[in-house]
C-alpha positions, 0 to 999 in steps of 0.5 A, spaced: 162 209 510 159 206 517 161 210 524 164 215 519 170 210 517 169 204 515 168 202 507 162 198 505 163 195 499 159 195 493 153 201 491 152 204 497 145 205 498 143 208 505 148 209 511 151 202 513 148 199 506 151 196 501 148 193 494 152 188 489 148 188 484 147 183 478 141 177 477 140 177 484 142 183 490 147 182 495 147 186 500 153 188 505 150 191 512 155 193 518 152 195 525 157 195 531 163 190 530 159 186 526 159 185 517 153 182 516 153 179 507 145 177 506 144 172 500 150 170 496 148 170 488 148 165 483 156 165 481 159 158 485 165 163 487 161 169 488 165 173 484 162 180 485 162 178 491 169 178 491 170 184 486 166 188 490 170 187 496 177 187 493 175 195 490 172 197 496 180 194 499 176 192 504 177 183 506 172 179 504 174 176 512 171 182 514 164 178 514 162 175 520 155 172 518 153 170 512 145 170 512 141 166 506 133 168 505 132 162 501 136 156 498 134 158 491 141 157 487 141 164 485 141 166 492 146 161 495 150 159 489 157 162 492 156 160 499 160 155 499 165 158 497 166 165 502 166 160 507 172 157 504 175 163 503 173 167 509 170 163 514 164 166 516 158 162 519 153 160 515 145 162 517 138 160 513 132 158 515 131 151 519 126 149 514 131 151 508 138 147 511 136 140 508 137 144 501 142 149 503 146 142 505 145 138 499 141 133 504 134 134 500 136 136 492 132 143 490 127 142 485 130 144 479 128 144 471 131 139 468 136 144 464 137 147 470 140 141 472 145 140 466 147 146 465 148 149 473 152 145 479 150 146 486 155 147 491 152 145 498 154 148 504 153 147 511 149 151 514 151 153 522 145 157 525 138 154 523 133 160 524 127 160 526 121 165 526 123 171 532 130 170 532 134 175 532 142 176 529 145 181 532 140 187 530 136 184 525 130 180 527 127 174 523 121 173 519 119 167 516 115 169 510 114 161 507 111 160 499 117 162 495 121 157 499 118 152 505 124 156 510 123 164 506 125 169 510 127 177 511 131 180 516 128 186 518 132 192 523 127 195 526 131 201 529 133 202 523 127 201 518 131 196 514 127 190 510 132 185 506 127 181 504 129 176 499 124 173 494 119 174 499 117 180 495 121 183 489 121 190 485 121 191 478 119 197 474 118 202 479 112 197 483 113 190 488 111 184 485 112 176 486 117 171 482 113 168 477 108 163 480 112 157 477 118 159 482 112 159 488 114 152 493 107 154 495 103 160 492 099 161 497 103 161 503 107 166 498 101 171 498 099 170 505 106 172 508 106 179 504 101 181 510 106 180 515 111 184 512 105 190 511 106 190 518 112 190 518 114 199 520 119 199 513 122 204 511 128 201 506 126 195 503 132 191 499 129 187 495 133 179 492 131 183 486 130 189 483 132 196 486 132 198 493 125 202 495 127 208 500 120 211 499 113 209 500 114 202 501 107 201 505 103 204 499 107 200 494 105 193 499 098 196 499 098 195 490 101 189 491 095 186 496 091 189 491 093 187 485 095 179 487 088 176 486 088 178 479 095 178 477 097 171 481 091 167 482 087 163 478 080 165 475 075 162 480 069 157 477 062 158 478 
């Protein structure tokens, strides 16, 4: 429950938090007023989406914002069609509209192409580095994507951060390399959120972490050059 009324669809995870889970997590997050739907899964009619909100009786037009950390298939699948359904606004980084759009085409395997179809949407807010929707603050962390980011509520200690670092087995990690725009810049945004004071991390991937996110950070850091970079040659 939000303000001790208001339903929040999906699996609640902390106070005005809800997770739909499945390949890739959406999250639903309500502050004031306002319903924020970050990432909207790979399903072109977003139906989890929709199942989750339909279970929770709460309206699907309740959403007011619908914020993307990336223009990955997987994460921006159903957007064009919650903005069909529901109207809300859509929000991703300026770097990431070209792709959101369907102006520039996603790089994609060729079998990813004949077997999934991509849905452009239009994108009414491009964001940028420092900008700020309602109580969430915007951090570009390119290297997954060019125009990757996480939100980030600093009063409350919340970090949606997309693929920009995900949790698989009880640790954070990458994707894969191979789903790295650029490597680099990917393992230079973890610092970023190092610096970040997170509490709550809620990852596009894995289950959410409530404790010990710094430590886990710390591992990851350490681990990179070993996990992700090449060997170097003499």
């Amino acid at each position: 429950m939000v303000s001790g009324s208001r339903a929040i669809p999906g699996v609640p995870v902390v106070d005005s938090v809800g997770r739909i889970p499945g390949f890739v997590n959406s999250y639903i997050y309500d502050e004031g007023d306002e319903t924020y739907l970050v990432d909207t899964g790979f399903s072109q009619k977003a139906r989890p989406i929709v199942r989750a909100f339909r279970n929770a009786k709460v309206p699907l037009a309740r959403v007011g914002k619908v914020l993307l950390t990336h223009h990955h298939l997987d994460h921006m699948g159903g957007a064009a069609y919650l903005l069909e359904q529901g109207r809300a606004p859509i929000a991703c980084h300026i770097d990431d509209v070209p792709f959101v759009e369907g102006r520039v085409k996603p790089p994609m395997s060729l079998l990813m192409r004949l077997f999934l179809r991509v849905h452009p949407a239009p994108v009414a807010v491009a964001l940028k580095e420092g900008d700020r929707v309602g109580p969430l603050l915007v951090v570009h962390t390119p290297g997954h994507t060019p125009g990757e980011v996480a939100f980030y509520q600093p009063a409350r200690k919340l970090l949606f951060s997309g693929d920009a670092v995900i949790e698989r087995n009880g640790r954070l990690t990458l994707p894969a390399p191979k789903y790295a725009a650029n490597l680099d810049q990917a393992i230079q945004s973890l610092a970023r959120l190092r610096d970040l004071d997170v509490e709550v991390l809620l990852p596009g991937h894995g289950v959410p972490v409530t404790k010990g996110v710094a430590s886990l950070l710390d591992d990851l850091i350490h681990r990179v050059p070993a996990r992700f970079l090449p060997p170097r040659t003499v």
